[in-house]
N, C-alpha and C positions, 0 to 999 in steps of 0.2 A: 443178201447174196453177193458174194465177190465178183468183181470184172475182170472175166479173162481178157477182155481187149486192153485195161488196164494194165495188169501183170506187162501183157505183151508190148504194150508202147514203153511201158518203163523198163524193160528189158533192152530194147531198143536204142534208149536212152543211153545208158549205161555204159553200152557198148561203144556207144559214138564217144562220149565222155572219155573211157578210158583210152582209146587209141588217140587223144587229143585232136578229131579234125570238126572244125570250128564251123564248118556247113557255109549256111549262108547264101545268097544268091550264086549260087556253080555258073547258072549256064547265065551271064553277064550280057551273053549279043541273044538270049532269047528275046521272042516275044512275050510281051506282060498281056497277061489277059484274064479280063473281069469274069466275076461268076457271081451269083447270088442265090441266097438261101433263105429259102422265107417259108413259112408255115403255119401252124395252129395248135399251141398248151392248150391243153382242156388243164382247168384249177392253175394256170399259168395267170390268169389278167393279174398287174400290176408288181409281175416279179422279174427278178433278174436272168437272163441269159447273157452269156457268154460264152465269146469264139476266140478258138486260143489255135495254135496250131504246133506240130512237134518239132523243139529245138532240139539243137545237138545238146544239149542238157539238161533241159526242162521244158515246160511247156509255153509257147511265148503270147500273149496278151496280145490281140489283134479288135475285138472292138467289141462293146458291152450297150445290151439294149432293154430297155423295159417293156415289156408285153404288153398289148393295147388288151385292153378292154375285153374286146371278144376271142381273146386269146390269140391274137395273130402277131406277127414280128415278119424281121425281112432285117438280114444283112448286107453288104455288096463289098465282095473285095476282093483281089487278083491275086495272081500270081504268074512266077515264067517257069516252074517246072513241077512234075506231079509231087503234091506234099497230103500229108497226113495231118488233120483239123478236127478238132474234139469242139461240140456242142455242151455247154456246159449249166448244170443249175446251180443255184444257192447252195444245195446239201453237199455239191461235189458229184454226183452220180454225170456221165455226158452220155454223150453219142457220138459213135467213131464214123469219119466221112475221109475218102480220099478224092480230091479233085484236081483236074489240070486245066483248068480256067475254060472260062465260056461256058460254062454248065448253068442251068439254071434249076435249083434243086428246090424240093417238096418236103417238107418233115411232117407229119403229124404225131402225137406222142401225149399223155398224161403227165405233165411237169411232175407228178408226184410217185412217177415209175414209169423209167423211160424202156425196162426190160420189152413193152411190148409196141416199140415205134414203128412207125412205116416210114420209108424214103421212096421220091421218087425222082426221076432226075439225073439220076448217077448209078449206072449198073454195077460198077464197083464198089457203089457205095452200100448196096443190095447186097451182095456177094460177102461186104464183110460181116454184114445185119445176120446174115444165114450162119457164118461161121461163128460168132458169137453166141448166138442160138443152142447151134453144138454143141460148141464148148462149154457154155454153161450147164448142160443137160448134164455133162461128166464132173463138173464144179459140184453141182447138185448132188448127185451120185455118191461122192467121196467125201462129200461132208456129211453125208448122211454116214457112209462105212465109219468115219474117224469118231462121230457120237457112239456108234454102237459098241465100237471097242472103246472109249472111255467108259459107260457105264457099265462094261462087263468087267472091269477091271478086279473086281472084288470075289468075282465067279468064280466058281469047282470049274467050269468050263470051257477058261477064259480063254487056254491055248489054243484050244479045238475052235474056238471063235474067232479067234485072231489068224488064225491061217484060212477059214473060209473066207475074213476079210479080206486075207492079202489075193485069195483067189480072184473077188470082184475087184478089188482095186483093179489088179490086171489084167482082168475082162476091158472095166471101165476104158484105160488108158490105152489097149492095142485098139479098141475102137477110135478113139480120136485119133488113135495116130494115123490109121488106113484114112481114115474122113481127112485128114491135113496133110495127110500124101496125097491123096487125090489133089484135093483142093489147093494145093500147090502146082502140081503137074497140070491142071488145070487153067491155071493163070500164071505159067512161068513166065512171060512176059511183063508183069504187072509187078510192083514194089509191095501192090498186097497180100502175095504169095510168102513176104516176110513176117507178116504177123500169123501167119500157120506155121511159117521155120521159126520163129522163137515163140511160141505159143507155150502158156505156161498153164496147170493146175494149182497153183498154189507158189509163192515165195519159195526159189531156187529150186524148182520143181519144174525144167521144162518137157515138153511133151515130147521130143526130141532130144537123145542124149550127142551132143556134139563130135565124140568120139565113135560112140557104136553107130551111130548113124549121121559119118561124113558123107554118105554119099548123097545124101539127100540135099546137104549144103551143099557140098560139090556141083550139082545138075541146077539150083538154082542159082550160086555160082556162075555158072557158065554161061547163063541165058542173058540173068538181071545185067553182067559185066560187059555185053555185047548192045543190051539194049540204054544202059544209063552209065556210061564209062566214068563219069564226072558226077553224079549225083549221090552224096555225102554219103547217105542211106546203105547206097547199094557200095560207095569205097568200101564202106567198114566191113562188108558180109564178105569180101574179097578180102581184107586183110585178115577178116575173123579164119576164115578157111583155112589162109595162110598160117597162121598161127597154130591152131589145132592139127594141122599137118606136121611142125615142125617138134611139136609135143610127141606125137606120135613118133616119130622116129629117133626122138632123144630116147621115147622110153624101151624101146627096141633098140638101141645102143647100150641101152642101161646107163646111161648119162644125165645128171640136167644141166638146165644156162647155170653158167657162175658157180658150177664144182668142181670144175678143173684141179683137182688136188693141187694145191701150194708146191714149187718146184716141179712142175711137169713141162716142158718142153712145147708152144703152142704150134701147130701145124703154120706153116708157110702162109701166107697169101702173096696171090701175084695177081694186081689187079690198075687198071688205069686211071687216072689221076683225068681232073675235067677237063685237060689238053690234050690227052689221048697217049699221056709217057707211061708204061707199064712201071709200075713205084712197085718192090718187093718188099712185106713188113722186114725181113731180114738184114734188107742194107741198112736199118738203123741200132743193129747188134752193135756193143757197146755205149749205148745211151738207153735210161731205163726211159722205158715205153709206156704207152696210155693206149692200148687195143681198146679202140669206143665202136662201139655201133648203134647207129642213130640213122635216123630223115629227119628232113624239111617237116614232113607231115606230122612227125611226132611232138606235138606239145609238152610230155614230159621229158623227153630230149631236149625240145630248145628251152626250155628249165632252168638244164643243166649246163647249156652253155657255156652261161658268164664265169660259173664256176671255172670249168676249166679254161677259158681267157685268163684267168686270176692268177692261176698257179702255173699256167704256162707262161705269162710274164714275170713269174715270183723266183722259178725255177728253170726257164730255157737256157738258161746261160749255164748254168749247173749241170746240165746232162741231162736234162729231162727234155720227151719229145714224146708229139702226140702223133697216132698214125688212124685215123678218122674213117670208118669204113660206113656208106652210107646204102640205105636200100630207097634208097628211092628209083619211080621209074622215069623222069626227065631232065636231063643235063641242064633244063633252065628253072627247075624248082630245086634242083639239090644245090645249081650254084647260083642260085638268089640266096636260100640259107646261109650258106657259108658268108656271102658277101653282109647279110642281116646283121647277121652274128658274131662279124669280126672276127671267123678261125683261121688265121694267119698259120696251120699248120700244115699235113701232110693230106690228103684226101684220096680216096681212092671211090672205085663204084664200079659194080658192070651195069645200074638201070634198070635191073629185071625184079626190082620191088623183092617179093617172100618167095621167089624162084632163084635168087640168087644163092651162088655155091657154099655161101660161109655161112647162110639158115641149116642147111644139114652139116654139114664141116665143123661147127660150134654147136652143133643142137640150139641153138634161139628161137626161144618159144616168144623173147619179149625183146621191148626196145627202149629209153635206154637200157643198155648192156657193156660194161667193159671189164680189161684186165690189165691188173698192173703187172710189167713184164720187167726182169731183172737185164743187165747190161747180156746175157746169154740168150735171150729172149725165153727164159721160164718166169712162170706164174710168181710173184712175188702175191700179189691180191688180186680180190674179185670181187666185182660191182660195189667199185668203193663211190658215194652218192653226197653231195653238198662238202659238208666239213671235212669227211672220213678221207678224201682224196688230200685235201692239206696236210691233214696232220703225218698222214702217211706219208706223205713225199718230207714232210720236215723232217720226219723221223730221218729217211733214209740219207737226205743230206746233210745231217749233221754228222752222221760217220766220219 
């Protein structure tokens, strides 16, 4: 049987991954505080567990114990804000726990199929046991439908069969998804309302489609970002929103990022510089441009950086100039960046993160993002990345 808490943490994963924010201890003046987790394998004496807990990109190694004899164990480790911690066996199968220190938890479970564990200890950690449960039930379900229509494949009957399939499939599926609507609205407060929003049936299969049901992100959203402003987990489901917002209105424009057809004219920006001078991209008409937009937060923006330090010293004296538009939301993370990074060029920001006017004004669905602008301020290129910005710019000042 597959792990739907699996799919869902590694989903999760993913997500933190590709927006590059690195996690890590957020809340720095919390308090640290212990918890422990102790219990009893039945067929466990003399084998390994393992407590890992979820990185921003994999799962990180926290401490490995060997089972006594009469099948008991006991971890003890802390923390200073709520994280996500998998109990782990030799075969790989775990058990999903979410704790925020001071807990002192119960497991019981057969080391040799953890499907039917008990937790005590942690009602959250109960709550996710249940959804799990669910989920699996629909797991179950759809691998059963996907056998039937493989072996019918040779059938007189097979179409008739395959559209009753597709009818339970999507029995199966609007059932979980009312159960993980609930069970979201349920615990909107709670970071484990995220593994019912990215809950998946299968590889790229979630139970939640992002676009047809923004609203659902939206309303957890709104809650998780009020209750854990700083907590990596809950950044990313606010930048994911973001993002999926900004899709959506490119595809209602009938536009995407970086198709600005070649020689098109880019709309204006007038926007304030980290001293507060409003910089217009326009006053740098007659020098070709480098339209980037980037954050602090974005790991594959500061990537790109050096690059463009390289050919901004290779080429500033040539007429080449960069006009730096950043989303981030605080004047002391966006000009730490800068300062990191050595962008000795133009900077501009209004702070308001994937609210800001130039996500709809550009359609930007993603970050980095730029364009190369001609001495008229039209599109000469688009999302030029590592080499392709050198070569491009040599091209053009060899002229």
């Amino acid at each position: 049987m597959r792990s739907s808490l699996l799919l869902s943490l590694i989903t999760i994963i993913t997500l933190l991954f590709s927006c590059g924010n690195k996690g890590g201890d957020i809340n720095s003046n919390g308090k640290t505080k212990k918890f422990v987790i102790e219990g009893k394998f039945e067929n466990g004496a003399g084998r390994t567990l393992y407590l890992q807990k979820i990185g921003p990109e994999n799962f990180i190694p926290l401490d490995t114990v060997i089972i006594e004899k009469n099948g008991s164990f006991s971890f003890k480790e802390s923390t200073t804000v709520p994280e996500f911690f998998i109990l782990k066996t030799e075969e790989g199968p775990f058990i999903n726990l979410i704790l925020y220190g001071s807990e002192k938890v119960k497991i019981e479970a057969d080391y040799n199929d953890l499907r039917n564990y008990t937790v005590e200890g942690s009602v959250e950690s109960e709550k996710i046991r249940a959804l799990a449960t669910e989920t699996n039930k629909a797991i179950t379900g759809i691998d059963k439908i996907n056998i039937i229509v493989r072996d019918s494949a040779a059938s007189p009957n097979y179409v008739a069969i395959r559209m009753k399939c597709n009818d339970e499939y999507n029995l199966l599926l609007a059932g979980l998804k009312d159960y993980s609507q609930t069970f979201i609205q349920g615990n909107s407060t709670s970071i484990i309302s995220l593994l019912a929003l990215y809950g998946q049936v299968g590889p790229q299969m979630m139970v939640f489609n992002p676009v047809k049901d923004l609203s659902v992100f939206e309303k957890a959203d709104s809650t998780l970002f009020i209750a854990y402003p700083d907590l990596p987990l809950v950044q990313n489901l606010h930048q994911y929103v973001g993002i999926i917002k900004a899709q959506i209105v490119a595809q209602q424009q009938q536009a995407a990022p970086g198709t600005m057809p070649v020689g098109t004219q880019v709309p204006d920006i007038s926007l304030p510089s980290p001293d507060g001078k409003i910089i217009k991209l326009s006053s740098l008409r007659g020098k070709v441009v480098l339209l980037d937009f980037w954050a602090s937060w974005c790991q594959p923006c500061r990537r790109e950086n050096p690059t463009l330090v390289e050919n901004y010293g290779k080429y500033n004296q040539k007429g080449f100039e960069i006009y730096q538009v950043s989303l981030d939301r605080t004047r002391e993370d966006w000009v730490n960046g800068i300062n990191q990074d050595g962008l000795n060029w133009t900077h501009v920001s209004e702070l308001k993160y994937w609210e800001s006017a130039v996500v709809k004004q550009f359609g930007i669905q993603g970050i980095p993002m730029n364009y190369l602008l001609d001495k008229d301020g039209k599109v000469i290129a688009s999302n030029l990345r590592g080499p392709a910005l050198g070569e491009k710019l040599e091209e053009l000042f060899k002229k």
